[in-house]
N, C-alpha and C positions, 0 to 999 in steps of 0.2 A: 504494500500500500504506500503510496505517495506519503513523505512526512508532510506537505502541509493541508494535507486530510486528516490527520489524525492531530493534530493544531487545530483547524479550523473547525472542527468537530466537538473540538474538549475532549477528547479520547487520552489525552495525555495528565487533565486532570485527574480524570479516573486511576491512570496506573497508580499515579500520587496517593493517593485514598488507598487504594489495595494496598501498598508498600509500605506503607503508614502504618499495617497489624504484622508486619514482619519482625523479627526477633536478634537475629544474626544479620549483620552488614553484608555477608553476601547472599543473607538472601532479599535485604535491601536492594542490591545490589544489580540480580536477577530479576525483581519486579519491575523496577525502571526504564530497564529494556523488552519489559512484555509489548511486544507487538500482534497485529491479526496473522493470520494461518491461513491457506487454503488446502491447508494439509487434512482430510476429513479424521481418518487415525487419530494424529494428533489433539485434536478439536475433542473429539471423542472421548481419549483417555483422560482428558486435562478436568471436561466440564464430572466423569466417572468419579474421577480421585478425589477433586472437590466433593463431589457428593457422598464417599463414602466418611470423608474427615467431618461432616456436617454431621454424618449419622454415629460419629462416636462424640462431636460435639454434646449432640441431643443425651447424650448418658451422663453426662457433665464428666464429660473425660475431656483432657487436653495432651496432645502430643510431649512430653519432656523436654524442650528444645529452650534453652535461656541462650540469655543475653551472649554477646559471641565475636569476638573482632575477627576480620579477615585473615584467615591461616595458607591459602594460595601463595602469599609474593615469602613468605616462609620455606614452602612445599619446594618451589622452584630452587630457592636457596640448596636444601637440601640436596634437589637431582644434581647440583654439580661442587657436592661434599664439601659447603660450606659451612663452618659451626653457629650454632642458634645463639639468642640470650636467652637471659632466664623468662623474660614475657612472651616471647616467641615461644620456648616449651612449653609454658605456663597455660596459650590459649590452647596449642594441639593437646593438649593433656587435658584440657575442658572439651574439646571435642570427641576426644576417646570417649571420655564418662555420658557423653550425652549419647553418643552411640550406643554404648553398654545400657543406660538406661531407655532407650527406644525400643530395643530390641527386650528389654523384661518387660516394658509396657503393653508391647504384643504377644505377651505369653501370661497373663493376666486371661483370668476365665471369663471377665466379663467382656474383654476386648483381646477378639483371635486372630490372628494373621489370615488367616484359611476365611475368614469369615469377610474380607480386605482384600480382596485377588491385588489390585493394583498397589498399593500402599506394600503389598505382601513381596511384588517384585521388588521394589526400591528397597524393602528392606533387607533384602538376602543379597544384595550388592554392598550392603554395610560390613564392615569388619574391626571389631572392637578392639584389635588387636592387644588380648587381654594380659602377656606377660611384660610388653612394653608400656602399658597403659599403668601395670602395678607399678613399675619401677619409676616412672614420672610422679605417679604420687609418693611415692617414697622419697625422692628426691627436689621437686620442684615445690612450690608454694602458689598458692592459687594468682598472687601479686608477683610471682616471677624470681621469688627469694629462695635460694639454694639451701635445703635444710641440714642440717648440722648429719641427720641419718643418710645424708646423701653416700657417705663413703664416712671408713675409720679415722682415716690422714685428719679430714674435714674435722672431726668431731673434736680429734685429740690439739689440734691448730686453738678450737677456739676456747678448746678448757684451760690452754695455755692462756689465751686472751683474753679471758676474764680474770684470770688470778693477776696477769701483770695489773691489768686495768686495777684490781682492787687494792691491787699496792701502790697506783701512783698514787690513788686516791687519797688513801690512810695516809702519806707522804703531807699531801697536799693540807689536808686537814689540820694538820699541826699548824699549820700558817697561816689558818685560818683564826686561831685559839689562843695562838701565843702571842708575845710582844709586836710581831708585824702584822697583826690584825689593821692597824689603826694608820699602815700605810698600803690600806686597799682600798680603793674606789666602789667597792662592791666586795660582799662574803660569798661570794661562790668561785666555782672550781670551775672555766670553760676552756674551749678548742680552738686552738689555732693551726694552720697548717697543719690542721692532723695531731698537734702535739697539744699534751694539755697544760694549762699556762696559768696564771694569776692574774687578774684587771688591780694593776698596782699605779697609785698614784704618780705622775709624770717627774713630780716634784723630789719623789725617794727611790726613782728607780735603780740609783746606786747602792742604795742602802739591802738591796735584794741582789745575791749573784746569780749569776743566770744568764739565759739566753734569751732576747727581744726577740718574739716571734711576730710582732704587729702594735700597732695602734691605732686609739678612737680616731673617726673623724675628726672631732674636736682638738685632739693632740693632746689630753687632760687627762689619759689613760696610757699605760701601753702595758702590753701582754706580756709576762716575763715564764720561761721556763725556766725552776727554783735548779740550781746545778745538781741537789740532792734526787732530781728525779731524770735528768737528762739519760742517764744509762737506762732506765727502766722504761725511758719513752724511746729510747732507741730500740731495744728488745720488743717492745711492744711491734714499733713501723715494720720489723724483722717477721714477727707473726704474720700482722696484716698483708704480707709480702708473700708468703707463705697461704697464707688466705688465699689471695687473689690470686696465685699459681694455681691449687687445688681445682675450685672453681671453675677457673675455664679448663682445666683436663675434665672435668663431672659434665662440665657443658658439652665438651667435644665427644667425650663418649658418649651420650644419650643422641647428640644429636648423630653419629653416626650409627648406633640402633635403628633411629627413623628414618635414617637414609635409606637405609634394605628395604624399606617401606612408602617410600612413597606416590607408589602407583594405588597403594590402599589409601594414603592418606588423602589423596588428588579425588579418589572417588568418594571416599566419605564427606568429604567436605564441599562437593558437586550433588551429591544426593543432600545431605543435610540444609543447602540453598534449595533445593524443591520443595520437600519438605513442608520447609519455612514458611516461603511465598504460598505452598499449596493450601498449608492451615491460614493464612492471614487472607486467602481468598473466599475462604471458607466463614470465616469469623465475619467477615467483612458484610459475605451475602447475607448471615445470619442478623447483621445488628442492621443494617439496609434493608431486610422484607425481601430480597432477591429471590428467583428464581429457576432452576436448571432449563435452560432453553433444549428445544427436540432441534436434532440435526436434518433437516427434509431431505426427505429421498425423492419426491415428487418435484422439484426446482418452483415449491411454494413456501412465502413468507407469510406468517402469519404473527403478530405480535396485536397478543390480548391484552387490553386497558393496560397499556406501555404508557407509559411516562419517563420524562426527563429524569435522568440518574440524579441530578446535581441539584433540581429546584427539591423543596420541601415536600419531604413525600404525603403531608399530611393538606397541603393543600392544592400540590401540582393536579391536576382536570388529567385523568386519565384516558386516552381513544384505540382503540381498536385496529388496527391497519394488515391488510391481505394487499399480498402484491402473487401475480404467477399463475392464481386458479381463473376469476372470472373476467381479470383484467392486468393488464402489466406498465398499466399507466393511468395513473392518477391525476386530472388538473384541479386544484384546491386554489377556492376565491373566495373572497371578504374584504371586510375591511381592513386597513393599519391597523398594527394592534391586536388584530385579532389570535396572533398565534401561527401564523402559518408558516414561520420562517422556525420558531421554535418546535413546532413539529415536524418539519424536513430535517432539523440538528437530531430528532430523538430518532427519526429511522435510524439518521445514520449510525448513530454513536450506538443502537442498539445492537445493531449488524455489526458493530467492531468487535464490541463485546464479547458476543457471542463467538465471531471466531477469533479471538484471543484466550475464549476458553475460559473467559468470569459467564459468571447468572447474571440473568438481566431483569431488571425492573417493569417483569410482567407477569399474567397472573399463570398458574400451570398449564401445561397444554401449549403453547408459546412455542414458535418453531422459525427459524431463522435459516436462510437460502445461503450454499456457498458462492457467495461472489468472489469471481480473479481480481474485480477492481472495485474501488467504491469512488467513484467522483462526486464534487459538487463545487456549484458556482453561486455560492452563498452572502451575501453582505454587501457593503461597499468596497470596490476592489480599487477605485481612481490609484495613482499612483504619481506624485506630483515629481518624483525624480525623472520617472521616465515620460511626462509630461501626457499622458495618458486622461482622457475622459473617463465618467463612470461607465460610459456605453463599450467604450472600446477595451478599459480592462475588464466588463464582462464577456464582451465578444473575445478576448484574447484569450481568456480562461476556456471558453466553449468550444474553441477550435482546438485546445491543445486535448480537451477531454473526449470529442467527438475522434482526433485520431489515433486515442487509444483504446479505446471503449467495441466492446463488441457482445456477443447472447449471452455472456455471464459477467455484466455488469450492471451496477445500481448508479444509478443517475440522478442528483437531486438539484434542481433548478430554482432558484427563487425569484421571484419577476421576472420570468423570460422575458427578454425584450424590451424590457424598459431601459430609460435613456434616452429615447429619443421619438421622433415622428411617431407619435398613437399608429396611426395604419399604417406605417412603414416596420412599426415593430410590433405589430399582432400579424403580417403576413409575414417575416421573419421566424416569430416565435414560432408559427404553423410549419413552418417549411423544416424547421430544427426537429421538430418533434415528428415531424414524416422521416426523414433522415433518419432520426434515433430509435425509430421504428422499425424502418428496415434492418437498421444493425439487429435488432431483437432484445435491446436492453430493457431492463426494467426502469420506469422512469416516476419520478414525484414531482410535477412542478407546480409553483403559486403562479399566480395572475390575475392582474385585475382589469384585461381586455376583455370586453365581451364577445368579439370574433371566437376568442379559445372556448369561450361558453357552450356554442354553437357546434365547434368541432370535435367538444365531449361527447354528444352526443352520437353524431354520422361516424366517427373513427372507429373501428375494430380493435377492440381488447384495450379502451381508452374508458375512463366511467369518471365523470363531476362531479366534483369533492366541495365544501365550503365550512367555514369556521363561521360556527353561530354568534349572533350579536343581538343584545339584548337592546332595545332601542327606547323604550321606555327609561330605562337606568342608565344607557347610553355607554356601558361596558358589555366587552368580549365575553363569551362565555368558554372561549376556548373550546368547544363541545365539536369536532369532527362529522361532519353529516354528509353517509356515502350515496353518492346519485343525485343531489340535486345543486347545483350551483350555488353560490353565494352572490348577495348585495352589497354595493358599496356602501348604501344608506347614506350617503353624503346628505343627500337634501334634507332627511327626515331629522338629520343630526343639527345639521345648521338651523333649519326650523324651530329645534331645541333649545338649542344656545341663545334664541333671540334673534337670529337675525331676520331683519325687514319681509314682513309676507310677500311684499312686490317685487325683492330680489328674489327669493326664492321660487315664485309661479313666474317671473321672467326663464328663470333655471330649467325649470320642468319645461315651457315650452320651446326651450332650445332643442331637448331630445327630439331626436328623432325618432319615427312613429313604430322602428324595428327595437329598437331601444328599449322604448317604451313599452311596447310590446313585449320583448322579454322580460323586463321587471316584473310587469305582471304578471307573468307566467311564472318565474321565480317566487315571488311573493305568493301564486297560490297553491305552488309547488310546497312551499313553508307551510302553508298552513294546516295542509292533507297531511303532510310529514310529522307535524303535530298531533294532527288528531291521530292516524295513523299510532303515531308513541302512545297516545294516551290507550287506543285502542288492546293494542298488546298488552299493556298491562295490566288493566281488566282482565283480558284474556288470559293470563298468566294467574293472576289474582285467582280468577275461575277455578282454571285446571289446575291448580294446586290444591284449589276446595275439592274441585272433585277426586284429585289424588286419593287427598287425605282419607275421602267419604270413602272412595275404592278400600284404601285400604283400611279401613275400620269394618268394610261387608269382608274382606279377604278373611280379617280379624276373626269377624263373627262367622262366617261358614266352616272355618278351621275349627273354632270352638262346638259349634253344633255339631258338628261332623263325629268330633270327639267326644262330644257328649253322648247322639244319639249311639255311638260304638259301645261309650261305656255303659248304654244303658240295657241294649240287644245285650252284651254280658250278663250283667245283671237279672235281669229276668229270664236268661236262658237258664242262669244260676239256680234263680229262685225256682225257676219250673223242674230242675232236674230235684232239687233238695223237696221241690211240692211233690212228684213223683212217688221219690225213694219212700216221702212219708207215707203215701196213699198206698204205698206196695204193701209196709207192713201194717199199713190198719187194712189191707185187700186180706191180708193174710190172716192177722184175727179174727174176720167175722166168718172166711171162707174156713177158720176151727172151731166157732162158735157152731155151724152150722152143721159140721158136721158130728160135733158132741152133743148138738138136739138130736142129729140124724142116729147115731149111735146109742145114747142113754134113754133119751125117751119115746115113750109106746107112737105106734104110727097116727098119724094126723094130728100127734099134740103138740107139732107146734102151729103158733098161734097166727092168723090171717096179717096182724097188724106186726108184728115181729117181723114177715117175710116181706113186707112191702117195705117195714126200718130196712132191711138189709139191702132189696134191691135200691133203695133211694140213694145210701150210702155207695153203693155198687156204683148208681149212674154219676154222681156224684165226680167218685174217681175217673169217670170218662172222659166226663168234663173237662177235669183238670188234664188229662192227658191228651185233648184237644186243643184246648190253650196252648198248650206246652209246643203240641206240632207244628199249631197257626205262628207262632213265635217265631220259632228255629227254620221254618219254611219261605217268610216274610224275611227274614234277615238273610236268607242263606240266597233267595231269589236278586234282593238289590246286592249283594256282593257279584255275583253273577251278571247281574244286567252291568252293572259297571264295568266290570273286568273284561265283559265283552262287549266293548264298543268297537265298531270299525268306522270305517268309511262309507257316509252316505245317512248313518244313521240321524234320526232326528232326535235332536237333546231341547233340554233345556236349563240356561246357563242359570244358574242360583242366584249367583251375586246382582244380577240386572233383571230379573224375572222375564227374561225376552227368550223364545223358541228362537234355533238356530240349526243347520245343520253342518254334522262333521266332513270337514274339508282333506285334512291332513294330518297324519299324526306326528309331533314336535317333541320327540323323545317320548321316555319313559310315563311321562307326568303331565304331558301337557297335549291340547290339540289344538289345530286352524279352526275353526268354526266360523264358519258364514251367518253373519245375522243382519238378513233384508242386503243391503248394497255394500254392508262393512264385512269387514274378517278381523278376527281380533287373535290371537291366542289364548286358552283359558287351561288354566289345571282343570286335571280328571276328576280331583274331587269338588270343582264348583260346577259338573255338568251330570243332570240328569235325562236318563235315556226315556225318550218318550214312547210310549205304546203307542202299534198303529189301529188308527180311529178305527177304519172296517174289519179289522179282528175284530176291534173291540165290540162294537156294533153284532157281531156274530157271535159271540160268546152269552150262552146259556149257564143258566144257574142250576144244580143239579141238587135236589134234597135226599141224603139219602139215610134210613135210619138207626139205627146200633146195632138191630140185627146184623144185616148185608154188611156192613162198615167192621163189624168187629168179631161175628161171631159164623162161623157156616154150618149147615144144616149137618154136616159130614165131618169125622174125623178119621185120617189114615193111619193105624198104627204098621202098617208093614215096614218090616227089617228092623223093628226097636225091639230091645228086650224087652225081659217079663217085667220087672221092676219097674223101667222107668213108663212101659206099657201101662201100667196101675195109676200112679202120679197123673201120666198126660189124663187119662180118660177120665180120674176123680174130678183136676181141676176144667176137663171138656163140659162136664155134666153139669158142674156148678155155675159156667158160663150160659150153658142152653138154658137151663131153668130161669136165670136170669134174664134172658132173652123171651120167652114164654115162647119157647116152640113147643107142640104140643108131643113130637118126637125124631129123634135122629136117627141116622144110620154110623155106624161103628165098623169101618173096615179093616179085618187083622188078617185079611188072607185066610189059605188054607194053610200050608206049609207042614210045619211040624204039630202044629196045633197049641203051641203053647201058648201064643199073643190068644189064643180063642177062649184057651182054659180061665187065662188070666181076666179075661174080659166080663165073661159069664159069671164067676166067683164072684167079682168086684161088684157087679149090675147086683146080685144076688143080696147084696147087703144095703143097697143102696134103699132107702124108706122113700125116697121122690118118684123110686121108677115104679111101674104100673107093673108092666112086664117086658118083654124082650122073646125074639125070634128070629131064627135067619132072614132073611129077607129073599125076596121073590130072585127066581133064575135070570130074571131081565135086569134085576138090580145089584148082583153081584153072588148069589145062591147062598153055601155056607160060606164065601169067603166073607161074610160080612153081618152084620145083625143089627135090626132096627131095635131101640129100644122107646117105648113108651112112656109118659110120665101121666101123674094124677092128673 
């Protein structure tokens, strides 16, 4: 990109602000020089790694990376086995540790490397180099101070130099206490040229033997070294001498340790400026509102309620802008003031943005096109050196961008054409933007010719942009409005201000009548555009009411649904538990009955006794009719639902409107057609309709306990003797109940024992009348009718 694009843009304020949450000077450093990309990769891992530093942000995690001077012009030192100082060690030795601590930061269970693909490769290019990292902190001092554990020599140099030191001291101190107290300028013991001396008045300095190592400005002091300590100050310079040998052998060997090393150190300190910049990019978009822009695969821009980075995000007038899908050139008109030069800086500066790899100041969803070039011919360009007009430094600008510009560039124009002759520069600004059409560029430009008006409209893939103006209040609204042109409102404004009605209707009838004619067309293009907005959002208003109501019936069908499930449970429950009871009260009375039938003489029992019994008998029928109608009813809509196909006619629950099935939509859901709509609906908000002319044809069949439950006939053939006794006691007991007046009993002939068994049992029975084989036509002996009272 051109630098004075990314100048005239404010793109460079930006970097400022980014760099500005950096930590380490190079990665200061690195931010600085953040420029756009046309690299998509690039653009891609930059705005990723951002986003994943955002998402360890959100844990209230921060990277471990402090404060950090530049270890590069060090690094270089090294490649050609030059020895460090001690600050020089001192920062590479802050950099090991921030390394060592990056890499436990990623192995923390709340923050995993694995879980950070990209942040995960920079970090496996890190190398803590852990045995030279120990021996810098054993030796250096975070201030660059060679510690005493640096080496034994070192250690035993300065035990020497503190015992001298503490004898010159004691030396000195006497001089301080005795009779030459009161020819000192001062009671204390300081330094001169390294040596330590006495501040003895100028007037006695004979009176002290010694060596003059200096005097006050004044000339009313001078420093004296007492002879009594000259040897011990000399042994001492002999230490410090010794010192400072040791020292730089501890410097030159560490730093030749780091020599071996500094193709790691080159990268750790190249990664650690990533890093850096990448968290302060991250922090940046967080305390900004920023947002990850989508990279278009489709060569469409789309930037949702964008706003300028730089104005106040609490009050900047946010707008919407698509370039690439319905149109790839924008003309935007209004008045001064209105905005329209501040919204050609925010395409662009959002488009740098974005391929520079920051979030941009738009809402999600936001997706930014890669352009090869971003031009614009923005502001006042005159240039009085070069003696240039404002027309001709815009024309000078426009030629040099028209012959760079080609289908993957963005174009942003601000008063095309102005400068000069009105009609000499709206067919100008026309003839530019057919030009820049053919190249295929995407274009944004302001204008406040109405010629350009006219040619929004007739151009191909061109659409009328205007900046609303509130003319009442006589301020901008800054408000973007796509498709319909803007007014200049000049008249309406000056009428405002006061000025003379006679001037102003002189004004109006100068327009001319095409003029005029569009104004008004404009103006009623506003005011449908208006209602129009207002319309929507009623309409919104609505469908959100009716959302909500959908989903409050989705609410309530789910719950019904469940209810009526849990309730077929429940009384299937209750019918098996009503059942089980009636079995065993079936089974007391059918012992009651037969311990009349057993114990007492025949016909004693009693008329009203046997009709309690049958009542109770029909009783349990009952209940075991319920019980069917239940488990049949529930078992039938399981059924009808589970088989629905295609064609059938339903009816949807939620809307009580018949439909029928179109399509099936997965597991769970169908198309259904209702009248001229097709909606989607889950399977359990759609009941299956029965068809009318079945239904219409379907008879009602009454039929009575006899036929239903009990037949005139019982087969005992191939059952044993035993359970032969059981069925035919509990057959008998049933017919009686039934009031047949007699049955037939078929046991076969066989071996004859179901016959013996049958006869014996009839034999005992006090109900039966008699019993006889039955006739050759109706089975002969293999069968026998019996009789009842």
């Amino acid at each position: 990109m051109d630098a004075s694009i990314l100048e005239k843009l404010d793109f460079k304020q930006i970097v400022q602000q980014v760099a500005g949450y950096t930590k380490t000077k190079e990665g200061l450093y690195l931010g600085q020089q953040l420029t756009p990309s046309t690299d998509r990769e690039w653009i891609e891992k930059s705005l990723a790694a951002c986003q994943e530093l955002i998402t360890i942000e959100e844990k209230h995690k921060a990277l471990p990376i402090a404060q950090l001077d530049p270890i590069q012009p060090a690094i270089s030192r090294l490649a050609i086995g030059a020895s460090l100082n001690g600050e020089e060690l001192a920062q590479i030795k802050k950099s090991l540790v921030i390394v060592s601590e990056l890499l436990a930061f990623f192995d923390d269970e709340e923050v995993n490397a694995d879980d950070y693909p990209l942040l995960g490769q920079q970090l496996s290019r890190l190398d803590a180099l852990p045995a030279i990292s120990k021996r810098l902190r054993q030796a250096i001092s975070d201030e660059g101070k060679v510690y005493d554990a640096a080496s034994s020599q070192l250690a035993g140099i300065r035990r020497g130099m503190k015992i001298c030191q503490d004898q010159i001291r004691q030396l000195l101190n006497t001089f301080l206490t005795s009779k030459f107290k009161d020819l000192l300028s001062e009671q204390l013991i300081t330094r001169r040229n390294d040596r330590y001396v006495l501040p003895v008045k100028v007037e006695y300095k004979h009176q002290i033997r010694g060596i003059i190592h200096d005097e006050s400005a004044t000339g009313q002091t001078v420093y004296i070294e007492p002879a009594a300590v000259v040897e011990k100050g000399n042994h001492l310079r002999q230490l410090e001498a010794d010192e400072r040998r040791e020292i730089k052998r501890i410097l030159k060997e560490l730093s030749e340790l780091l020599a071996e090393e500094h193709p790691a150190l080159r990268q750790n300190s190249e990664e650690l400026a990533q890093l850096d910049f990448c968290q302060a990019k991250a922090r940046w978009a967080q305390l900004e509102g920023m947002k990850r822009p989508l990279l278009s695969s489709n060569e469409i821009m789309k930037l949702i309620k964008a706003r300028h980075p730089l104005l106040d995000k609490k009050k900047a007038v946010a707008n919407t802008i698509s370039l690439g899908e319905d149109y790839e050139t924008i003309l935007i008109t209004g008045p001064n003031t209105g905005g329209k030069t501040v919204l050609l800086k925010t395409i662009g500066l959002i488009q740098l943005m974005g391929q520079a790899g920051l979030f941009i100041p738009c809402e999600e969803g936001s997706q930014i096109r890669l352009f090869e070039g971003i031009y614009a011919d923005i502001g006042d360009e005159q240039s009085l050196e070069q003696n240039l007009s404002t027309f001709s430094a815009h024309m000078q600008n426009i030629v040099r961008i028209l012959n760079q510009a080609n289908d993957k560039s963005l174009i942003l124009l601000d008063e095309i054409g102005s400068g000069t002759d009105p009609k000499e520069g709206a067919n100008l600004a026309i003839a530019i933007l057919d030009y820049i059409g053919s190249l295929g560029s995407c274009v944004v430009a302001s204008t406040h010719y109405p010629e350009l008006k006219a040619y929004g409209y007739h151009r191909l893939n061109t659409v009328n942009a205007s900046m609303t103006f509130d003319v009442d209040s006589l301020k901008p609204t800054y408000q973007l409005v796509i498709g319909v042109p803007g007014r200049s409102n000049a008249l309406e404004i000056a009428k405002r201000l006061g000025m003379p009605e006679i001037i102003v209707q002189q004004a109006e009838e100068g327009l001319s009548g095409e003029e005029q004619s569009l104004d008004m067309v404009v103006e009623d293009l506003e005011k449908k555009r208006l209602q129009a907005e207002e319309d929507r959002l009623e309409t919104k208003k609505n469908l959100q009411a009716s959302q909500l109501l959908m989903d409050d019936l989705q609410t309530e069908l789910r719950r019904y649904n469940h209810e009526r499930e849990r309730l077929l449970k429940e009384a299937e429950k209750e019918a098996k538990q009503l059942i089980a009871d009636k079995t065993k009260e079936a089974d007391r009375l059918m012992d009651e009955i037969r311990h009349w039938q057993k114990d007492l003489p025949e016909k004693a029992i009693k008329e009203h006794q046997l009709i309690a019994q049958k009542t109770a008998f029909n009783q349990l029928n009952e209940a075991q009719m319920v019980k069917n109608k239940v488990l049949r009813k529930a078992k039938k809509e399981k059924e009808e639902q589970s088989q629905l196909k295609v064609g059938d006619k339903v009816q949807v629950l939620s809307l009580g409107q018949g439909g029928v099935l179109m399509e099936r939509k997965g597991k769970k859901e169908w198309l259904v057609a209702i009248g001229a709509m097709k909606m989607k609906c889950a399977q359990t908000n759609l009941e299956k309709l029965k068809d009318q002319e079945e239904e219409k044809d379907t008879k009602t069949y009454l039929k009575s306990a006899r036929s239903s439950h009990v037949k005139p006939s019982l087969d005992l053939r191939g059952v044993r003797y035993e359970e032969a006794i059981v069925q035919l006691k509990r057959y008998i007991d049933a017919a009686l109940l039934a009031n047949y007046p007699h049955v037939t009993i078929i046991h076969g002939m066989g071996t004859g024992a179901v016959r013996e068994a049958v006869h014996k049992t009839l034999k005992k029975m006090a109900a039966v009348d008699h019993f006889a084989y039955a006739k050759a036509n109706e089975g002969g002996y293999g069968a026998t009718q019996v009789y009842f009272h």
